[in-house]
C-alpha positions as CSV (number, residue, x, y, z in Angstrom):
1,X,-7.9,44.9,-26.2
2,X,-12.0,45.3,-27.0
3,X,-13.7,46.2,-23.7
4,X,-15.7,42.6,-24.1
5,X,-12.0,41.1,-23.9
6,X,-11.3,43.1,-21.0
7,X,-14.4,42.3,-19.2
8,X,-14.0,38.5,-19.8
9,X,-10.3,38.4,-18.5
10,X,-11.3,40.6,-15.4
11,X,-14.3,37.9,-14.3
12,X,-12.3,34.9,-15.1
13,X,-9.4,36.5,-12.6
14,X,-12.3,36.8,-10.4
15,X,-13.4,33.3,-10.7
16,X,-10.0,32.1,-10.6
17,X,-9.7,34.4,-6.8
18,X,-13.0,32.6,-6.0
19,X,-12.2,29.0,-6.9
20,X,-9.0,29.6,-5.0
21,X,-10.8,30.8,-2.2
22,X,-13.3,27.3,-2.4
23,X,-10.0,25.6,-1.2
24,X,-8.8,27.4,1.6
25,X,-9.3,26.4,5.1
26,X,-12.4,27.8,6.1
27,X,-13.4,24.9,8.1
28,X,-10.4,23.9,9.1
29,X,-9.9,21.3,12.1
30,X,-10.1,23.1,15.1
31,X,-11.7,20.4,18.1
32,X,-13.7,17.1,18.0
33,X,-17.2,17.3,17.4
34,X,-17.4,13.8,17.2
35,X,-19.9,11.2,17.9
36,X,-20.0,7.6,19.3
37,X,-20.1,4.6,16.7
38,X,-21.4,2.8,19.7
39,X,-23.4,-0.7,19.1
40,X,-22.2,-1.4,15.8
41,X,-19.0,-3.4,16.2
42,X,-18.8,-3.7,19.9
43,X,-22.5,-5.1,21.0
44,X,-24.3,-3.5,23.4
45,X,-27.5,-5.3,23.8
46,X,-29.6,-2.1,25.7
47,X,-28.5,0.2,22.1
48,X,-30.2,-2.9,19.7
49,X,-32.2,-5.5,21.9
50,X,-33.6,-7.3,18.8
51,X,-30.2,-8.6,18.3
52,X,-30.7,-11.0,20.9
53,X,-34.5,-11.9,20.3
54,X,-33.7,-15.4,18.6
55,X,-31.6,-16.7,21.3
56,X,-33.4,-19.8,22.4
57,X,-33.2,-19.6,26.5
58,X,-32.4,-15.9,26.2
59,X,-33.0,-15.2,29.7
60,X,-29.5,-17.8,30.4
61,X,-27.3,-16.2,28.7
62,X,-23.2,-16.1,29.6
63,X,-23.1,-14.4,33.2
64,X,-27.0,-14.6,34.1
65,X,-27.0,-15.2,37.7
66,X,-29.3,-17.6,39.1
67,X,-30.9,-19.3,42.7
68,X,-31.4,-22.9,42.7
69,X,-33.9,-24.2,45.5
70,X,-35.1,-27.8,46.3
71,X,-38.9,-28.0,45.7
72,X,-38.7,-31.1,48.3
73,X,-36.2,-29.3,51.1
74,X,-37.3,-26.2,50.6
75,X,-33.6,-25.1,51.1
76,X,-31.2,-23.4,48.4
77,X,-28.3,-24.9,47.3
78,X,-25.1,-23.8,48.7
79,X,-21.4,-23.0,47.5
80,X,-19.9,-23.1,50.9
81,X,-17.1,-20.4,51.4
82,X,-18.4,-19.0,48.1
83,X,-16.5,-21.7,46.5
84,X,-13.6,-24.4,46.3
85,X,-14.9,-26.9,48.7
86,X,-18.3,-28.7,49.6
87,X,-21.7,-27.5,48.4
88,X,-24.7,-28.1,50.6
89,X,-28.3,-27.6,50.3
90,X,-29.7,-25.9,54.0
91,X,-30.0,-22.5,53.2
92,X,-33.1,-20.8,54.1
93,X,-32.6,-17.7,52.5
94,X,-30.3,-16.8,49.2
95,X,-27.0,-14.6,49.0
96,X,-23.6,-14.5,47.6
97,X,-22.5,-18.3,48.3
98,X,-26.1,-19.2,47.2
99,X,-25.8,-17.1,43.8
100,X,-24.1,-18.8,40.7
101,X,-23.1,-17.5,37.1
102,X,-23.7,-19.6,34.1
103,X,-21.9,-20.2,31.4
104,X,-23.2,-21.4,28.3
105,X,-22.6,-24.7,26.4
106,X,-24.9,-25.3,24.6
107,X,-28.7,-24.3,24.6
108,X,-28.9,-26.8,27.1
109,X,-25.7,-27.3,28.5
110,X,-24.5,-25.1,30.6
111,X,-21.4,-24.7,33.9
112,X,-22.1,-23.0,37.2
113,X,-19.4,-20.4,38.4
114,X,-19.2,-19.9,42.3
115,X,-18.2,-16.4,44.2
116,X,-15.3,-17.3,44.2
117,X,-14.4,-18.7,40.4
118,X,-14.9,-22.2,40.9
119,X,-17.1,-24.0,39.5
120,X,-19.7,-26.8,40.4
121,X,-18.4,-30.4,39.8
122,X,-19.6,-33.9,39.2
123,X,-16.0,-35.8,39.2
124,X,-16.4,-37.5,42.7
125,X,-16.5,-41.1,42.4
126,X,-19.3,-41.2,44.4
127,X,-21.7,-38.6,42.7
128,X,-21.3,-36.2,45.2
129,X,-21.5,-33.0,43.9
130,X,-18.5,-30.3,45.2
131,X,-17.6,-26.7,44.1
132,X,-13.5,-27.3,43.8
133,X,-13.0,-26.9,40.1
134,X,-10.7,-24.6,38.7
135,X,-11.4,-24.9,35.3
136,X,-14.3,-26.1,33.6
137,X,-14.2,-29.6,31.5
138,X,-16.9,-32.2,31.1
139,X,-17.6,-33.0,34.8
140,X,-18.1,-29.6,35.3
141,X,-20.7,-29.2,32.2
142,X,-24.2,-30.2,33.1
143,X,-27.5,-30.8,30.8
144,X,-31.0,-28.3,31.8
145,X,-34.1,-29.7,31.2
146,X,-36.7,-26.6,32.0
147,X,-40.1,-26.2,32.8
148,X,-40.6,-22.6,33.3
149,X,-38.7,-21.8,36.6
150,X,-38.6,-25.7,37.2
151,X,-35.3,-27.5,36.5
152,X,-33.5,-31.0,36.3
153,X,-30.3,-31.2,36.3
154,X,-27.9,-33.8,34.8
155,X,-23.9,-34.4,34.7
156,X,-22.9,-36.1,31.8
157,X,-22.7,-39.3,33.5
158,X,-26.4,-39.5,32.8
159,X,-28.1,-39.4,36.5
160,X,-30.4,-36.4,37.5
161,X,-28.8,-34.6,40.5
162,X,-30.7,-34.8,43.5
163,X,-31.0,-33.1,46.9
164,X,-30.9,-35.7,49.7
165,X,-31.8,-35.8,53.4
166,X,-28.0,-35.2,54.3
167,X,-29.0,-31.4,52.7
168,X,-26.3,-31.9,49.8
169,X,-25.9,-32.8,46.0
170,X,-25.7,-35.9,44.6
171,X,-25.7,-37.2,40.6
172,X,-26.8,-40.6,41.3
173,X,-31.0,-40.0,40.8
174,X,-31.8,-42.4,37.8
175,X,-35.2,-42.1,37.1
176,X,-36.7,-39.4,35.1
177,X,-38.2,-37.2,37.7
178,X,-41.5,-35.3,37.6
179,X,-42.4,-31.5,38.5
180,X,-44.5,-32.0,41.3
181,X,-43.4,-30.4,44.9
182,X,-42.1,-34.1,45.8
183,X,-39.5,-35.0,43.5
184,X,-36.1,-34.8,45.1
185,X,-34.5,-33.9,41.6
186,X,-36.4,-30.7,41.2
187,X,-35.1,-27.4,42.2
188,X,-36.8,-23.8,41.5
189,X,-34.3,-21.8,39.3
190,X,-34.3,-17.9,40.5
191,X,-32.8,-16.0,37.3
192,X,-31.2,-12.7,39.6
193,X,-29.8,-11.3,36.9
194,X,-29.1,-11.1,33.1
195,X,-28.0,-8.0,32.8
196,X,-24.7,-8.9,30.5
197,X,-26.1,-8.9,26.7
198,X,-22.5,-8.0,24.6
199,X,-21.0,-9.8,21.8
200,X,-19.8,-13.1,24.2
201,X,-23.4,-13.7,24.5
202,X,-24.7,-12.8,21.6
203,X,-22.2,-15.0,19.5
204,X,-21.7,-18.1,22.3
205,X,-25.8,-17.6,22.4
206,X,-27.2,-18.4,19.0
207,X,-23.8,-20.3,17.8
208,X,-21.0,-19.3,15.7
209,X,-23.0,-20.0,12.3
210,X,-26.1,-18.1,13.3
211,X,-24.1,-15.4,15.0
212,X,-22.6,-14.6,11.6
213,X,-25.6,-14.5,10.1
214,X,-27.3,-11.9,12.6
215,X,-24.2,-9.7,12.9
216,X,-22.7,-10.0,9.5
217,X,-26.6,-8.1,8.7
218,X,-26.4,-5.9,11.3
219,X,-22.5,-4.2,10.3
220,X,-24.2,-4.0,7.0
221,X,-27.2,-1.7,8.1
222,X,-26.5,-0.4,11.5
223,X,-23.7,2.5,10.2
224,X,-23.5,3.1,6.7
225,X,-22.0,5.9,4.4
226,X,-25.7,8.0,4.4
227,X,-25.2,8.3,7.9
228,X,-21.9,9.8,7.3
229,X,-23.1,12.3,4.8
230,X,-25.7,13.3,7.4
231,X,-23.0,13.4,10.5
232,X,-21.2,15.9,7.7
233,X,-24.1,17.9,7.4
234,X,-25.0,18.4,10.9
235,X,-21.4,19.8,11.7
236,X,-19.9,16.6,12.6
237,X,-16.2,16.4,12.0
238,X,-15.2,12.9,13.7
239,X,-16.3,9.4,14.6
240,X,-14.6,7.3,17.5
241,X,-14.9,3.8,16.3
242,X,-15.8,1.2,19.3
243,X,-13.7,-1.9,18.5
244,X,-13.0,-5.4,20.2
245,X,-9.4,-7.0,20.9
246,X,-10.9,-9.5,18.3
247,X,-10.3,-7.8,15.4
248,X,-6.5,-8.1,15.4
249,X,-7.7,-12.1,14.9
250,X,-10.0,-11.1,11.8
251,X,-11.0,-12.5,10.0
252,X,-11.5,-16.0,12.1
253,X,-11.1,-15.2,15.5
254,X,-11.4,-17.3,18.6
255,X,-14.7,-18.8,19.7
256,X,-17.1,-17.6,20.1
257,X,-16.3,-14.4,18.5
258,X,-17.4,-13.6,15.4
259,X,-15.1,-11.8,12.4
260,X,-15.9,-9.1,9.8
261,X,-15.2,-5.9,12.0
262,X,-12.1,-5.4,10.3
263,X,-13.9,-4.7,7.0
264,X,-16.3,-2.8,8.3
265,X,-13.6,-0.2,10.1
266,X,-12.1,-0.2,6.7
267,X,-15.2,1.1,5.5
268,X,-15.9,3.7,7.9
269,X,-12.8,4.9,7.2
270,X,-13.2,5.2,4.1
271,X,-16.6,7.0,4.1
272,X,-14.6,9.3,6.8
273,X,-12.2,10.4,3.6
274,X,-15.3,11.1,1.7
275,X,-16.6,13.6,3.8
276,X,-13.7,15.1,5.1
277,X,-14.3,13.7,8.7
278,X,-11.9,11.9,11.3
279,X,-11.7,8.5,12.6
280,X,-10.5,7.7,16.5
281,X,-10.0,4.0,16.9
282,X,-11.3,3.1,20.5
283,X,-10.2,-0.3,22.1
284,X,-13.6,-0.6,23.9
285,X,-13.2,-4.0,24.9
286,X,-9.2,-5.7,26.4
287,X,-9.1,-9.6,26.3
288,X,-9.5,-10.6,29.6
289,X,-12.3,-7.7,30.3
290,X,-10.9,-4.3,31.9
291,X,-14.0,-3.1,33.6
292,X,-16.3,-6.5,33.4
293,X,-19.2,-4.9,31.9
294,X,-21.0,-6.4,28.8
295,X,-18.9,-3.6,26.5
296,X,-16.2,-5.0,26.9
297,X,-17.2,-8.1,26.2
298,X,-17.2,-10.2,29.6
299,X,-18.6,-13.3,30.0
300,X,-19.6,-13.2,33.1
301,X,-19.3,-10.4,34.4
302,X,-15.6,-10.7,35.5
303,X,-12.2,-8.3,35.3
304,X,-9.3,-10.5,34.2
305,X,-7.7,-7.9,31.7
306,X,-4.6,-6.9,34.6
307,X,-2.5,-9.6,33.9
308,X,0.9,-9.8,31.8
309,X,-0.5,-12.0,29.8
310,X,-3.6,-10.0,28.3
311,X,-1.6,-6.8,28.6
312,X,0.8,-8.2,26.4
313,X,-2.2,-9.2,23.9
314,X,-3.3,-5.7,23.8
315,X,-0.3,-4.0,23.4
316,X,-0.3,-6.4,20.3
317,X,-3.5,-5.2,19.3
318,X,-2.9,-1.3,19.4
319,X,0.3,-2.3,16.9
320,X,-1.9,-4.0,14.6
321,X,-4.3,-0.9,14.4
322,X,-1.7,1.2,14.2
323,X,0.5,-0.2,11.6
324,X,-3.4,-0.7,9.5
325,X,-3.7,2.8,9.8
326,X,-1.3,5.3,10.7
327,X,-0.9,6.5,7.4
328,X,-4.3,7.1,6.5
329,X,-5.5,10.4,5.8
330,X,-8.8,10.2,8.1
331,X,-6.9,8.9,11.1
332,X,-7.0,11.4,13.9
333,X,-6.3,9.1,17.2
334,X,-5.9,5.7,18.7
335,X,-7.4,5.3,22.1
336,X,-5.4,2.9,24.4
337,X,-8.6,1.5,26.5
338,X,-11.6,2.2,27.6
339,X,-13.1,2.9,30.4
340,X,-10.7,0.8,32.8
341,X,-12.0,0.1,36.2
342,X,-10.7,1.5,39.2
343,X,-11.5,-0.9,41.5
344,X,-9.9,-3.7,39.5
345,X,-6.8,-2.1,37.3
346,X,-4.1,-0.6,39.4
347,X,-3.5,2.5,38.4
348,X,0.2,1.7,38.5
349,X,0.0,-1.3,36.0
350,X,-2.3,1.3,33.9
351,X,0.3,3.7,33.5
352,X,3.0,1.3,32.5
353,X,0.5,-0.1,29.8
354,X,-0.4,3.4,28.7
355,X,3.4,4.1,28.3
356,X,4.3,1.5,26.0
357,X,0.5,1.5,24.2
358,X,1.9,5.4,23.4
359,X,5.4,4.2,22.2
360,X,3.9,1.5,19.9
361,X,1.4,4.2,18.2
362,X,5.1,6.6,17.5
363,X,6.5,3.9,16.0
364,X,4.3,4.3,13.3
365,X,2.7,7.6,13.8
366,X,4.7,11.3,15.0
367,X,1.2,13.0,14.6
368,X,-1.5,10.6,15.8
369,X,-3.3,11.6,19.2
370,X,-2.7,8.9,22.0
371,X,-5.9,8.8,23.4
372,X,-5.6,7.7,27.3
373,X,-9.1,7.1,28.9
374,X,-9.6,8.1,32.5
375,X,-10.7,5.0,34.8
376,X,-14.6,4.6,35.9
377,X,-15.3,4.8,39.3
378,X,-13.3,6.2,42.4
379,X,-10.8,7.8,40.8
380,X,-9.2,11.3,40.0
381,X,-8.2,12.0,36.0
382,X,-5.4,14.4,37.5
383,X,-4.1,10.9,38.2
384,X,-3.0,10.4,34.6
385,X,-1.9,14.3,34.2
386,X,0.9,14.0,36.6
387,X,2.1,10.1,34.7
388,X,4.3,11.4,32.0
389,X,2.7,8.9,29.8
390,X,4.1,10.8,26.4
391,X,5.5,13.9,25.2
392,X,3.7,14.9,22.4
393,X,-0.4,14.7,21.5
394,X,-1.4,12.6,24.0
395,X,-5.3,12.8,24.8
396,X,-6.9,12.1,28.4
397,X,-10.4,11.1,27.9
398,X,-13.4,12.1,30.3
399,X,-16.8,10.1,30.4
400,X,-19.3,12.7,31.4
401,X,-23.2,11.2,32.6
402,X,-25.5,13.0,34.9
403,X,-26.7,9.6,35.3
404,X,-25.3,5.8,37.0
405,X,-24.5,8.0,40.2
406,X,-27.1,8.3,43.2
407,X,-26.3,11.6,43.4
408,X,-28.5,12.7,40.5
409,X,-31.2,10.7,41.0
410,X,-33.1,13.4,42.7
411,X,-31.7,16.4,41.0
412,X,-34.5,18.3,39.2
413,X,-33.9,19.9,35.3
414,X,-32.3,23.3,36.9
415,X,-30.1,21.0,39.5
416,X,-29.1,18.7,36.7
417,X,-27.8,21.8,34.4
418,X,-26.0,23.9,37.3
419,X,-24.1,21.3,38.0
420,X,-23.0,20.8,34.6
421,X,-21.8,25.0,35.1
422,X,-20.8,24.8,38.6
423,X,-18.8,20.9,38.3
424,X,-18.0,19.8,35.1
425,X,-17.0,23.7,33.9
426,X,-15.0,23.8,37.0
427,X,-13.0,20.5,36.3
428,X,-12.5,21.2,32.8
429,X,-11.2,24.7,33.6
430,X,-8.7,23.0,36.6
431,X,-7.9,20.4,33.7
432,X,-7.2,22.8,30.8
433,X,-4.5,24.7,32.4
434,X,-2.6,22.2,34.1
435,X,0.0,22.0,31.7
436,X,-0.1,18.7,30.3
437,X,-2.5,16.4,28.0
438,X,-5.1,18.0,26.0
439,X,-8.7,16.7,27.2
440,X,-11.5,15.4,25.3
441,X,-14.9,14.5,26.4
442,X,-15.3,11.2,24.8
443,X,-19.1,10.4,25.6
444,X,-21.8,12.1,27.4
445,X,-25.7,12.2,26.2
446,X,-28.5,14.3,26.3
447,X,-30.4,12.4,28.8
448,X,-30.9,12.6,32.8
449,X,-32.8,11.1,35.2
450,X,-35.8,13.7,35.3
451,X,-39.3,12.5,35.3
452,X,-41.6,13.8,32.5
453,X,-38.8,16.6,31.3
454,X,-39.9,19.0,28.5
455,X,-38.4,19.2,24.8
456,X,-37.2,23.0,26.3
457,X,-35.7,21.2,29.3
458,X,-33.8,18.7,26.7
459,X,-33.1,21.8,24.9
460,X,-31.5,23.9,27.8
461,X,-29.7,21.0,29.2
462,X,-28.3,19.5,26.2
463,X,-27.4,23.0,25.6
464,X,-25.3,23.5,28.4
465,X,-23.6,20.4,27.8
466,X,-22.3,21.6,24.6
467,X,-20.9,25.3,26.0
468,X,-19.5,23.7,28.5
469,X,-17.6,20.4,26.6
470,X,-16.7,22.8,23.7
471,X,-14.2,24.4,26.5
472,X,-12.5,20.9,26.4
473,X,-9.4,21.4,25.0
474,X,-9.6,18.1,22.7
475,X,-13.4,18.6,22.0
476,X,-16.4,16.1,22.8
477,X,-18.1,12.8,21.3
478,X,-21.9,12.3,21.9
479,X,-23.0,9.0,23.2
480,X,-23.8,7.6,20.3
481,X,-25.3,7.7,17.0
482,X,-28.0,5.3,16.8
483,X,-30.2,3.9,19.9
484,X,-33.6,2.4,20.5
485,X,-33.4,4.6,23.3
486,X,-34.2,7.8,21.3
487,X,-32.2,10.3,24.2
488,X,-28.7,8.8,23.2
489,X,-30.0,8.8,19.6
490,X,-27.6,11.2,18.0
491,X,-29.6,11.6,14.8
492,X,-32.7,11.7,16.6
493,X,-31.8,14.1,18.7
494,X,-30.8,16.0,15.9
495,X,-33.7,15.5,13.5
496,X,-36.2,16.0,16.7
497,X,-34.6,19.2,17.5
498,X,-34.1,18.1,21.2
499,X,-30.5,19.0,21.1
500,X,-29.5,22.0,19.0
501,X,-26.0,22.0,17.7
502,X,-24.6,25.7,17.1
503,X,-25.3,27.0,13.5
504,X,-22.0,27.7,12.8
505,X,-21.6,23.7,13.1
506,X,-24.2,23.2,10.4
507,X,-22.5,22.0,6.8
508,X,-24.4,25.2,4.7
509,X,-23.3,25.6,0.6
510,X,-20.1,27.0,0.6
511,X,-20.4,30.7,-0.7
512,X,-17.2,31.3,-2.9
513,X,-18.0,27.8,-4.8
514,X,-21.5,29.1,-5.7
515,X,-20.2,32.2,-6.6
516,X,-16.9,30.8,-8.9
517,X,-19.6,28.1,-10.6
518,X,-21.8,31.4,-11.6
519,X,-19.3,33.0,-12.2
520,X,-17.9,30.6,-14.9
521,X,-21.7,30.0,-16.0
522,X,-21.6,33.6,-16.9
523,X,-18.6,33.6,-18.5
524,X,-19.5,30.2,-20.7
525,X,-22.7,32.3,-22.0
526,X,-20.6,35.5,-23.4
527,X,-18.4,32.5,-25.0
528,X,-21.7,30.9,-26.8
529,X,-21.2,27.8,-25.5
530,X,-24.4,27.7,-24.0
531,X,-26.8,28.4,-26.7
């Protein structure tokens, strides 16, 4: 053999050692480094507020709470009991019994929720209006004509609703009534609060055939596979996917919620595959509502998701994703629920759901992580440590915030970062070795309530967030990828340098690929073929 033979086999076994080497695991899965898909199939009105800006009467949306007051009587109309019997107007001053949810009909149409569920009622014979309906129907729906915080109100029976001497309601006014301070059929409308903006009021607020318009646009753009490519490059080896009980109805599900968020998991999962990175499936929001907030999609505000009935439904949805997408390379977990609340799901009736939601997820799936999510408020996650919920990679998920607790509203920058050391290292330490589910911190953010903080403050505490969370035995999801709120902007957190991700997270050219492609260059020039 010539010694330019020799040469040539010597630096294509090289090349062939250096290809080799291109495909072993050097980053192979170790934890989640994941972030939040948050706003993009789940709404969240505060992540994307335009979303909602062609709402006509945005500000009376599905659970806005609101006053009514006689501009004649100068008294506020009253559910008495807080509902389910007579309603009166000889309040002086506004509470709970005086305080009503909407829910939305129409543009103009709209119900009135009591306290206590009921809901306001024009079905008396004699006009009188009462607060004694379970369910809403037509007597219960009325028309609002509005003139800035002025209102009339009008059953369907066509007479205006007035306040009388006796101080109660009555649907017998027939005239049309003015907006001076002396017409009886004239009450000041207090809006208290419309703080719920998630898909129920979003869809049930511009209509179904609008609503698919604005959020068949917004799947489209919000995530899309360049912001995959750039999760890839920034270290990121896993999405959780926020997801609504819905989607097991896709693509027509019931009113008023709108389909196409199967299609768009489909896609994510397949932009996961091309850049080697994981998907979790998160229920984020039960039928029924587990935690009554506008992420999980409550209408009004209220928990109705711990009953047999809408357990049963979400056991059926947790099949459906499973049986989608167990075998699917980029899977990497199913989470059960999230965020259930603790002062309306028993923790018993919890467990029991978490057991079977773990049994469905092996019938498909020996390897998938169960992901069990710890519930908001009082409550201990040791609770779901000593339930036994599953034998083998089940998850408990922890939502860390050094925010929505008085307690850190007057912590300064140093305060705010020890306690992140001296707390949340603590618990996670305590968690770790107690023998039992692995733990993941499924959502925190680089943001805090300190006034005027520096970018090095942002820095050092964002920082401390990741030492700490990458002792999680699971590993950690940011809260979330895109935000008008630049803080919980993952990407421009990133691309702002106010949260600095280890470099040893950072996606760099992969070493033995360069050197096997110059290697073979080389080798093609001593063949000639590149003349």
């Amino acid at each position: 053999m010539g010694r330019f033979a020799r040469l040539r086999l010597e630096i294509m076994m090289l090349c062939s050692i250096l290809f080799a080497l291109t495909l072993s695991p050097v980053d192979a899965f170790d934890k989640v480094r994941g972030v939040n898909l948050g706003g993009w199939l789940v709404v969240e009105g505060w992540i994307k507020p335009s979303l909602f800006d062609g709402i006509p009467n945005g500000d009376m949306l599905d659970g806005t709470q609101v006053q009514l007051k006689s501009v004649t009587l100068q008294k506020y109309v009253s559910a008495v009991g807080g509902g389910g019997s007579n309603v009166t107007v000889d309040r002086d001053s506004a509470s709970t019994w005086e305080t009503f949810k909407l829910w939305r009909v129409s543009e103009n149409q709209f119900q009135f929720r009591t306290l206590q569920g009921q809901f306001l009622s024009s079905a008396n014979d004699n006009g009188l209006i009462m607060a004694n309906a379970d369910t809403p129907g037509m007597t219960e729906t009325f028309f609002i004509e509005r003139n800035n915080s002025r209102i009339h109100i009008k059953p369907t029976n066509g007479s205006y609703i007035q306040a009388t001497t006796d101080n109660v309601l009555v649907a017998n006014y027939q005239f049309q009534p003015g907006w001076d301070d002396d017409n009886v059929a004239t009450f000041e409308m207090t809006i208290v609060s419309n703080n719920l903006h998630g898909d129920y009021q979003l869809a049930n607020g511009y209509g179904l055939e609008k609503a698919k318009t604005v959020l068949a646009e917004h799947r489209k753009t919000f995530i899309t596979s360049n912001d995959f490519e750039f999760l890839w490059k920034s270290g990121i080896n896993t999405v959780r996917i926020p997801v609504g009980w819905w989607i097991v109805k896709d693509p027509d599900p019931p009113a008023p919620f709108v389909g196409g968020s199967l299609a768009a998991v489909d896609s994510a999962f397949a932009w996961a595959q091309a850049y080697d990175i994981k998907c979790i499936i998160d229920l984020h929001a039960a039928p029924g509502s587990q935690n009554g907030m506008e992420h999980s999609a409550s209408r009004d505000g209220s928990v109705d998701w711990p009953s047999p009935d809408y357990i049963s439904q979400t056991l059926d949805v947790i099949d459906f994703l499973s049986a989608r997408y167990a075998n699917n390379t980029a899977l990497l977990g199913i989470e059960l629920l999230n965020e259930p609340s603790a002062a309306s799901v028993p923790l018993d009736m919890l467990i029991s759901y978490y057991k079977k939601g773990y049994q469905i997820v092996r019938n498909y799936s020996s390897t998938a992580y169960v992901i069990m999510c710890q519930r908001i408020g009082n409550a201990d996650p040791i609770e779901l440590y000593q339930a036994n919920i599953g034998s083998s990679n089940v998850v408990v998920d922890l939502h860390y915030y050094n925010l929505f607790d008085q307690s850190f509203d007057n912590l300064t920058g140093v305060q705010n970062i020890q306690f992140i050391y001296n707390n949340r290292a603590v618990q996670l330490e305590t968690l770790n070795s107690a023998n039992g589910p692995l733990i993941y911190i499924g959502e925190w953010v680089n943001e805090w309530d300190v006034t005027n903080a520096s970018k090095i403050q942002y820095q050092m505490f964002g920082r401390a967030q990741l030492e700490v969370y990458s002792k999680a035995s699971f590993g950690w999801s940011y809260w979330t990828l895109k935000n008008d709120q630049p803080h919980w902007d993952f990407e421009w957190n990133i691309k702002n340098r106010f949260l600095l991700l280890s470099s040893s997270s950072v996606k760099l050219p992969n070493f033995f690929l360069v050197a096997a492609l110059s290697c073979g260059t080389f080798l093609l020039t001593m063949s000639g073929f590149t003349r």
